[in-house]
N, C-alpha and C positions, 0 to 999 in steps of 0.2 A: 605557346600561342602560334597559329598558324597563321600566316599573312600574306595574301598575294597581291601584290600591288598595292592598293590603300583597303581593298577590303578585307575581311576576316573572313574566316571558315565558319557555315553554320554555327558549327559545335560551337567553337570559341564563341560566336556571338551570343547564343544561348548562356556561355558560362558567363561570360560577364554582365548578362541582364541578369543574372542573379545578384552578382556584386554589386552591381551598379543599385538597382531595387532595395538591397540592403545597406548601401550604406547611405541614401536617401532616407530611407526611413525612421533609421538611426539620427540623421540629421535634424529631419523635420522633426522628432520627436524631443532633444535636444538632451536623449536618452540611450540608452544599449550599448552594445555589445560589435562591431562594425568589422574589427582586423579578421575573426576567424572568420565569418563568413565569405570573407574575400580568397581567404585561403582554401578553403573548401569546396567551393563552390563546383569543382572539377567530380570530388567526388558525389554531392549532391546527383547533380548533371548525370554523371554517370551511372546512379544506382535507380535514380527517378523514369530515367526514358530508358534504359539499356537492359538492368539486368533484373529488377525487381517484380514480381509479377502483383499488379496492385491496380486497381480499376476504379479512376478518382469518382468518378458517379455513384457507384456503389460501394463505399469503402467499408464496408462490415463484413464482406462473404469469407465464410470461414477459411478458405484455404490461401490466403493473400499470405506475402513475406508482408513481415514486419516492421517498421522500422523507428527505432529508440537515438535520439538526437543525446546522447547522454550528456553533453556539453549543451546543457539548456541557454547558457547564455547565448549563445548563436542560436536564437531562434529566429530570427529575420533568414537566415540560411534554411532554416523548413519551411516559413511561412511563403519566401520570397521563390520555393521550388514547387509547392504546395497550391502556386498562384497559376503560377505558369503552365504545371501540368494539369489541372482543369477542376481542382478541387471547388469545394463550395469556397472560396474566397477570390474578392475583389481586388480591383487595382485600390479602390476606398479604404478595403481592410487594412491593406500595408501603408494607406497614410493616414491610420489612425493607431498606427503603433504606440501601443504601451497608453493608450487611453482609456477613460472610464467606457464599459463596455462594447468595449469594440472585440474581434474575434480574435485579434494581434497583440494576446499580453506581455506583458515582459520575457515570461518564460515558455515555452510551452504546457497545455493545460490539459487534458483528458476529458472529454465531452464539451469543452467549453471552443474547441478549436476542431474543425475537420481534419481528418487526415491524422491526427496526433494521436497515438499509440499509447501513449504512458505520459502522465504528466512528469517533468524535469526539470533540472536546475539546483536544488542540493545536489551536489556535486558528488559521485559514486553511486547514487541510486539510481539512476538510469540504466549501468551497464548490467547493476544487480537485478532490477528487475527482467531485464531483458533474459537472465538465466532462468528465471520462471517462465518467460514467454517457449525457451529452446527446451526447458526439461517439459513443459504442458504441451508442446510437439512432438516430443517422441513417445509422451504418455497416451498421446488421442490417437497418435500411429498404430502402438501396437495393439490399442485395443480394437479397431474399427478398421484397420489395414486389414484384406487378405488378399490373396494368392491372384495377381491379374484385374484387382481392383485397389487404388492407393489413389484413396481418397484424401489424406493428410498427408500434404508434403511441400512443406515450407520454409524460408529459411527467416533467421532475425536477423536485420544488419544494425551493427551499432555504430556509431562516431563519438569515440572518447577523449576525454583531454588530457592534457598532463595534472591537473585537479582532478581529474575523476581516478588519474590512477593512485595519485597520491593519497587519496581518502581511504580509512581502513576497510570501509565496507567493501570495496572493491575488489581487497585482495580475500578478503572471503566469502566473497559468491565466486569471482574466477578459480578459486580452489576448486571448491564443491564442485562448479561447473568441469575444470579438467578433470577432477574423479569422477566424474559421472560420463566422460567423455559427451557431449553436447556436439553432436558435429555440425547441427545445422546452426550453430551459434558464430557469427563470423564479426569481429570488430576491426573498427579501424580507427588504430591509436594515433592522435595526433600531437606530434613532439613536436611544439612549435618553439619551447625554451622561453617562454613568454607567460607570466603572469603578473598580476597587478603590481607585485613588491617588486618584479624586473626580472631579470634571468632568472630560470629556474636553477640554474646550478649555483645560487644563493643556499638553495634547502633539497635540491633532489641531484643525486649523483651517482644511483645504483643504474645499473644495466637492467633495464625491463625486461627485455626482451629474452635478457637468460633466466628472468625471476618466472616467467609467464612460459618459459620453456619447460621449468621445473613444475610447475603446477598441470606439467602432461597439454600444453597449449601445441598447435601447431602455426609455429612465427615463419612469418615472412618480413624483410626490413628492402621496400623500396626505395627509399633514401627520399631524395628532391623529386621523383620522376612521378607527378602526379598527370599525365596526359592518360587520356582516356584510353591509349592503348592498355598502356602499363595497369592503368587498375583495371581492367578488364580481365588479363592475365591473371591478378593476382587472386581476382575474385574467383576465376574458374578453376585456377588452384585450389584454393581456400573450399571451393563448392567439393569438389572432390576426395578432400580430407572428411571422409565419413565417421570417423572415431573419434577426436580431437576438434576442439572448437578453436578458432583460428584466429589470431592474431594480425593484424596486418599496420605494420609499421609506415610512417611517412613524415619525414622530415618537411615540414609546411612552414612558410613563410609568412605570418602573422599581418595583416594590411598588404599581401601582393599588389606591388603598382602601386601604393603611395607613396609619392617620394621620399616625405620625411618623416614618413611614420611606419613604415614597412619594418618590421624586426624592434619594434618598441615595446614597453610597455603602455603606454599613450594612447595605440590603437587597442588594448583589449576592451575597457571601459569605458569611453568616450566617445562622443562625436570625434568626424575625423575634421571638421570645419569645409566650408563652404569651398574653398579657395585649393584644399588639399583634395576633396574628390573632383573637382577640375580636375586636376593634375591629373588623379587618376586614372579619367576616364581617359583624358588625351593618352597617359600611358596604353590604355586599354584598343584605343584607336573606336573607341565606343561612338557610331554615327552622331552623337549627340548629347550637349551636356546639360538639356533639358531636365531638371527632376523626376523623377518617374516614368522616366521615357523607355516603353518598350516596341524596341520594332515588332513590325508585323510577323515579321518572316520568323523572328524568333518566337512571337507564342504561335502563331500557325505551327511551326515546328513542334515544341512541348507539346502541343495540344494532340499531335497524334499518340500519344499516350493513353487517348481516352479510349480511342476505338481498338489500341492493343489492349488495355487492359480489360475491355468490353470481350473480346474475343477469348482472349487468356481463361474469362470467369465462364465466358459461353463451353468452352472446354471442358472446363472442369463440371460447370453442370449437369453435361453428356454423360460425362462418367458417373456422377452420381446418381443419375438416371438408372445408368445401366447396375450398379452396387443397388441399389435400392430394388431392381425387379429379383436380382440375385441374392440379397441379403434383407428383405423389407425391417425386421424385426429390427437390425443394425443400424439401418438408415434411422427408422423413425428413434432409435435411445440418440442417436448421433445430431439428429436434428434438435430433439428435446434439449439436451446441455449444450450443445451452441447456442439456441437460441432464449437460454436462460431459463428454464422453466424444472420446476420440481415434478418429481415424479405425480401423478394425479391419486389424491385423498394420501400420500404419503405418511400424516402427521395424525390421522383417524385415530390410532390409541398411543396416545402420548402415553410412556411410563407411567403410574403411580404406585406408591410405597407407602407401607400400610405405620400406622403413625409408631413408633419405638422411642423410647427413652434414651437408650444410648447410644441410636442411631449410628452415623458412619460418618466420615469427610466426605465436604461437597466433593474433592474432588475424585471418592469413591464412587459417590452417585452418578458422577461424571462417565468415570469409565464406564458402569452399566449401562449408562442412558445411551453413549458413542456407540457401541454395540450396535443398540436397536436402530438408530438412525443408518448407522451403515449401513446395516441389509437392509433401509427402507430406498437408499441414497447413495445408487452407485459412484457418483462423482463426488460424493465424500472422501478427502482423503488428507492426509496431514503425518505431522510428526513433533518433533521434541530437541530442542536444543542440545542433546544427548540426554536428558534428564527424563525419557521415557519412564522407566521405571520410577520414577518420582509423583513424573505427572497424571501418570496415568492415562496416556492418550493414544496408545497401540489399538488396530484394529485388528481382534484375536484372529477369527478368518480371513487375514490376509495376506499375501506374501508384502515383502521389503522391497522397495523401489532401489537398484543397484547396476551397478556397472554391467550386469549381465543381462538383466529383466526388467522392465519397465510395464508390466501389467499389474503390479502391485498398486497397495495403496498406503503402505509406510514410509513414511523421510524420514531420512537421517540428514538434518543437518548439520551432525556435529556442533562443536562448541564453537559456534557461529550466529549468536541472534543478530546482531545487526544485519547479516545476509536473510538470516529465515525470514524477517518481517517481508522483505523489499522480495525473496521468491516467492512469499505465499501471494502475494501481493499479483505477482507476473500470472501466477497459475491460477485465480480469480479472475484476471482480466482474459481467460481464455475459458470463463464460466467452469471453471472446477469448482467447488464447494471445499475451501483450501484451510484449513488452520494451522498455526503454529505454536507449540506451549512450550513454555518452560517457567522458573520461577518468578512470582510479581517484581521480584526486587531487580530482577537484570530487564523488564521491562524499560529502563533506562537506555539499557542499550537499543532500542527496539524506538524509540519514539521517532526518528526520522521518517522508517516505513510506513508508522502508523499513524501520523501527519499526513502522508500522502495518502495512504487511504483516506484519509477523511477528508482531503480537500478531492479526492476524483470519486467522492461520493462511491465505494464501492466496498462491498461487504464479506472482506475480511475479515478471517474468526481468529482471536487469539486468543490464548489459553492461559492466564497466569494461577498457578497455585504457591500454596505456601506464601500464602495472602496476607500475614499479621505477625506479630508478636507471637502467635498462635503456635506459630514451628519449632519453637524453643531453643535447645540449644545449641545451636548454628549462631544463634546472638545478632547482635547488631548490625553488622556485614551484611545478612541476608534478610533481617526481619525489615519488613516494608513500613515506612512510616507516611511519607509524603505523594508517594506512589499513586493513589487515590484519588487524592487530589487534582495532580498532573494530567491524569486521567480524564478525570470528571470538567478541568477546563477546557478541554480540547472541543474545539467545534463538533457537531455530527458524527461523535463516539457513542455508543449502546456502552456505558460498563455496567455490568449488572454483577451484581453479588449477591446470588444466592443463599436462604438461609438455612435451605435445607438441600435433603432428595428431591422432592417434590418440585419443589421453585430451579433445581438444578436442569431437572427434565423439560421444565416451561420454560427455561432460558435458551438450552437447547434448538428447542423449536424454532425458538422466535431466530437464534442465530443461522440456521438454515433456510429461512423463510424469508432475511432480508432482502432487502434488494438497493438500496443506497446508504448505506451505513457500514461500515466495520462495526463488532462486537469487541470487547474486552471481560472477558469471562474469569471471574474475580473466585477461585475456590481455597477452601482450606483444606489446613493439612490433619487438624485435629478433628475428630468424631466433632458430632453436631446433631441433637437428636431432631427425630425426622416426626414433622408435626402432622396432626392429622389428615390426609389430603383432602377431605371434606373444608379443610379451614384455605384452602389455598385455593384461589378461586383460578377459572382456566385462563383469565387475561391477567394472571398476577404480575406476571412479566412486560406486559404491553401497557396496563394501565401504570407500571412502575413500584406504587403502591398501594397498602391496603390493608383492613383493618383487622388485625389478625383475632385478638383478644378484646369482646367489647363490653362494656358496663351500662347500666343508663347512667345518663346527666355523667360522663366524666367529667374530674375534675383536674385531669393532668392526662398529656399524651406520652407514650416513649415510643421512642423510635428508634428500632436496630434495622441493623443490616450484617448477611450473611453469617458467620459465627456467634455475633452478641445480639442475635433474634432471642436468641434464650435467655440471655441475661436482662433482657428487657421484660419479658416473661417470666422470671425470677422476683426482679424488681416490681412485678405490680403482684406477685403473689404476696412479699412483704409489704406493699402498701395498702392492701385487700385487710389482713390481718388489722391494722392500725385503723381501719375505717377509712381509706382515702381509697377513691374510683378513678382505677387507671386505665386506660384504653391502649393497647398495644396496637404499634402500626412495623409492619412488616414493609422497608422500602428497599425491594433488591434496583432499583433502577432509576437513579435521581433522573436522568435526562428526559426517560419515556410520562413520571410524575409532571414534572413541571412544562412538560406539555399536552397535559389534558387540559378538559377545558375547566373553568373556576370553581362549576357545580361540584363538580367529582372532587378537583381536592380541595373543598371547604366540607365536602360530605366526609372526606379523611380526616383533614388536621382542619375542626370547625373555627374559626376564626374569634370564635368568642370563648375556648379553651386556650388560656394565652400562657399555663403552666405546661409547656416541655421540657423533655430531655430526650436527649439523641446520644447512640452508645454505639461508638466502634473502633475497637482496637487502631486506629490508625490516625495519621492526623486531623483533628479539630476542624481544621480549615474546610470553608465553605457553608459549616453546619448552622452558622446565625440564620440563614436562609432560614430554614425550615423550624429553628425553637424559638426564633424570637428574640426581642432585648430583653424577655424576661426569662427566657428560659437558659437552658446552660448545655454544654456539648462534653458528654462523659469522654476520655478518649487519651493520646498521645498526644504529650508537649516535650517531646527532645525523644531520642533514638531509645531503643530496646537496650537485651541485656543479655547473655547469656546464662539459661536456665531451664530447667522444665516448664509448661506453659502456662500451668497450673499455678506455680508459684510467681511466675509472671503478671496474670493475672492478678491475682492479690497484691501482688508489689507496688504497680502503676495503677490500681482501684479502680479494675472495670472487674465491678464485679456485683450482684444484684443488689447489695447492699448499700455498694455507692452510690447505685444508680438511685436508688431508693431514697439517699440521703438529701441526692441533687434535683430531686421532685420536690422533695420537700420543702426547701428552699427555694424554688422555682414558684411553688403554690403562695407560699406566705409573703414572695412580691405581689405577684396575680393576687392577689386578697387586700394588697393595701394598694392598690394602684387603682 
């Protein structure tokens, strides 16, 4: 802190209207998160007015740095910087911290808050999506970069904690990211030795900084020395390390300037009390220990931020002026995937696949379908938790995204899903059309990413095959049982499970077409014969379900999904024989079903057919919904087995004769009821 006489220097008065802002609001709210923000606050300060290029009026224009608060709890430290530099928030916003809708949630939110980049707060997602945001930077570079026009060039800055480093996602996306060298990736790890149980050297005792060395990082360890000179230096360091995504170390003092709460664990979680940011401010020399008191001269100051950032983007538009008379063709694909838009009639001939018997795995038809979307859909691009050859999700004409080439359109993420969720994720939020596959059952590892996509409303594709009992003898360990389910709870998730080719290809679609949802793309690994496309109508996927096999006056519904479409279709050819009228319903997509409107699914599952059965390999749970208390749910009640799938199938009785037997029994309630 700089002092002359009783007053403070600018800058210092700036940093501590952040402090001060924050640990008010933390107060008033009798809620948050207060010590690191006070700690911080220097680098905020620093990154917000100094070195960032970012234009709070317009915060969307494509060439802005980025910046990921990975320590979501200190979100009073973005909001309280976010205020000042002239973003769409109030001095009102920060004193309705952590209220029913106010713009100041507990965490940072992705659309729900200005200025927020990524939503955060589980702790190691942050930094991991941030390596989506650094590899979607050098992938928009090399393709739209040329010679004397560089129009993409930005950097992400991160702020991490000692939780965010301790989480495992963290250490593999910073792998990936040093294999990839990422240079315009710059974080700044904060070792404050502070977390809720108390010291971290309770439970964390390795040397990061040689761990993050080894992972190909280029570290710097500034120690205490957080004045805006020092990170300035570090950051123009850090900017100039082209090859290597940079680290930047800083020993922070947790509540700076509370007296007796500075280096506690006390200040992480809490209010800091009324009486202790007195103190503070008096530490602070802060003109005033009024609540929410900001001086003039310090947002007068922040606020010229606006008109650099104003200027910053006036710049860059010039230049993209001048690339656009030189490159028009470039400009306008460049504009199109920035500004979220599919190529125009892109989806005109969806696949179709003429009807077969012994058909193929969905997640055959997948590969084919990927194909043709590719060359419809330059910004399609993804990969495979190494299980490429499994999943089937390479794009044949294309090269590998790698340490040498970045105009590709394959990832390797290696045996890393917890990171691919939280990259594909980073590379969506920079409008790539991003997926990532690998097997349903390590989906497990993947639900944090895919939590956040569904709370920032954004439409992430994920890939899982080898979707059931269906993959055989891998066994238990791998065969999905509850997976489904998990799934299918999840707010604003697309899982759709395809029953065939056909419904594969309209799944497809619909997953490149989103635009607020993540997809979970549900395929098998076993053939699945491919029905006739005349029976699959073009909204089979959007409507959810529909009626694949119909009778008059049935008198019992079944209902499959994806693999046990057939076995449903089995099952009413055996109740066909017996005299009983069965109606097949094909539902690749419980969530897109149960929100149509009443017409449509009572014209599906008619309300006054009260004999169901629903048939799918996986677990039970949730299917009362859709058969009823009188109907019954063919399916999995305890884990798989190892075996062929064939024998599988018989073993655990999903098969057209059980299903055949459980209509039956489903009818002779509905008859006496």
């Amino acid at each position: 802190m700089t002092v002359t006489g009783d007053r403070l220097s600018l800058d210092d008065l700036c940093i501590d209207t952040i402090r001060t802002l924050s640990m008010d609001a933390v107060q008033k709210a009798n809620s948050g998160h207060p010590g690191t923000p006070m700690a911080l606050a220097p680098v905020a300060y620093t990154l917000f007015t100094r070195t960032m290029r970012h234009n709070p009026r317009e915060e969307h224009w494509p060439d802005r740095d980025r910046f990921v608060l990975s320590a979501g709890h200190a979100s009073m430290l973005l909001y309280s910087t976010l205020y000042l530099s002239g973003y769409d928030i109030s001095l009102d916003d920060l004193k309705a911290f952590r209220q029913l809708h106010s713009k100041t949630p507990g965490h940072p939110e992705f659309r729900e808050v200005p200025g927020v980049e990524v939503t955060t707060g589980p702790l190691g997602q942050g930094i991991s999506h941030a390596v989506g945001f650094a590899l979607a930077e050098r992938m928009l570079a090399t393709r739209f970069n040329r010679p004397g026009h560089e129009v993409v060039n930005h950097f992400t800055y991160v702020i991490a904690s000692d939780g965010d480093i301790e989480e495992g996602i963290s250490s593999e996306a910073s792998s990936l990211a040093g294999h990839l060298g990422l240079g315009k990736l710059i974080v700044f790890y904060d070792r404050n030795h502070i977390s809720i149980e108390g010291d971290t050297a309770i439970a964390l005792s390795e040397d990061t900084p040689l761990r993050y060395a080894a992972y190909d990082w280029d570290v710097q360890d500034i120690g205490e020395d957080v004045s805006i000179a020092r990170l300035e230096e570090a950051l123009a360091t850090a900017q100039g390390v082209t090859d290597k995504p940079s680290l930047i170390v800083m020993r922070t003092h947790i509540a700076f300037g509370a007296p007796n709460k500075q280096d506690t664990a006390g200040a992480h979680g809490s209010p800091l009390g009324e009486e202790e940011i007195r103190a503070a401010k008096r530490f602070y020399r802060f003109p005033s220990e009024e609540p929410f008191f900001v001086p003039e001269e310090a947002l007068e100051h922040f606020r010229t931020t606006i008109e650099r950032g104003a200027a910053q983007q006036r710049e860059w538009d010039e230049r993209f002026a001048r690339y656009r008379a030189d490159f028009p063709e470039l400009a306008a694909e460049f504009e199109r995937i920035t500004n979220n838009r599919r190529p125009e009639n892109w989806d005109a001939r969806v696949p179709r696949f003429d009807a077969d018997a012994k058909g193929m795995a969905t997640r055959k038809s997948s590969e084919a379908v990927l194909q043709w979307a590719a060359l419809e859909v330059p910004e399609l691009i993804g990969g495979s938790a190494d299980l490429a050859p499994s999943t089937l999700t390479l794009i044949d004409e294309a090269d590998s995204v790698d340490t040498r080439r970045f105009d590709g359109r394959n990832l390797h993420f290696g045996i890393r899903e917890h990171a691919m969720g939280a990259v594909v994720n980073g590379l969506t939020l920079h409008n790539f059309r991003a997926y990532g596959a690998t097997f349903l059952t390590f989906s497990d590892y993947m639900k944090g990413a895919i939590r956040l996509a569904a709370l920032m409303r954004l439409p992430s594709i994920f890939v899982f095959t080898h979707d059931s009992i269906g993959l055989g003898e891998d066994g238990p360990t791998h065969q999905p049982i509850e997976h489904l389910a998990h799934l299918r709870a999840t707010p604003n998730v697309s899982v759709i499970r395809p029953g065939d080719a056909n419904e594969t290809a309209l799944a497809w679609r619909h997953a490149i077409n989103a635009t607020d949802h993540p997809i979970a793309m549900i395929l098998s690994r076993q053939n699945v014969p491919t029905l006739d496309p005349a029976s699959v109508p073009d909204d089979a996927v959007e409507r959810g379900a529909y009626v694949l096999r119909d009778v008059d006056d049935p008198q019992v519904i079944l209902i499959g999904t994806g693999s046990e479409v057939q076995v449903a279709v089995a099952a009413a050819e055996l109740l066909q024989s017996d005299g009983i009228r069965a109606r097949v319903v094909s539902m690749p997509c419980w969530d897109h079903f149960q929100n149509q409107d009443q017409a449509y699914i009572d014209a599906v599952l008619p309300p006054h057919v009260r004999a169901r059965v629903s048939v799918e390999a996986a677990s039970t749970f949730g299917w009362s919904r859709w058969v009823g208390d009188l109907g019954e749910a063919v399916g999995m009640r305890g884990f798989g087995a190892s075996a062929p799938a064939a024998a599988l199938y018989e073993h655990f009785g999903i098969t057209g004769e059980a299903v055949a037997e459980a209509a039956r029994r489903s009818l002779s309630r509905a008859q006496s009821n």
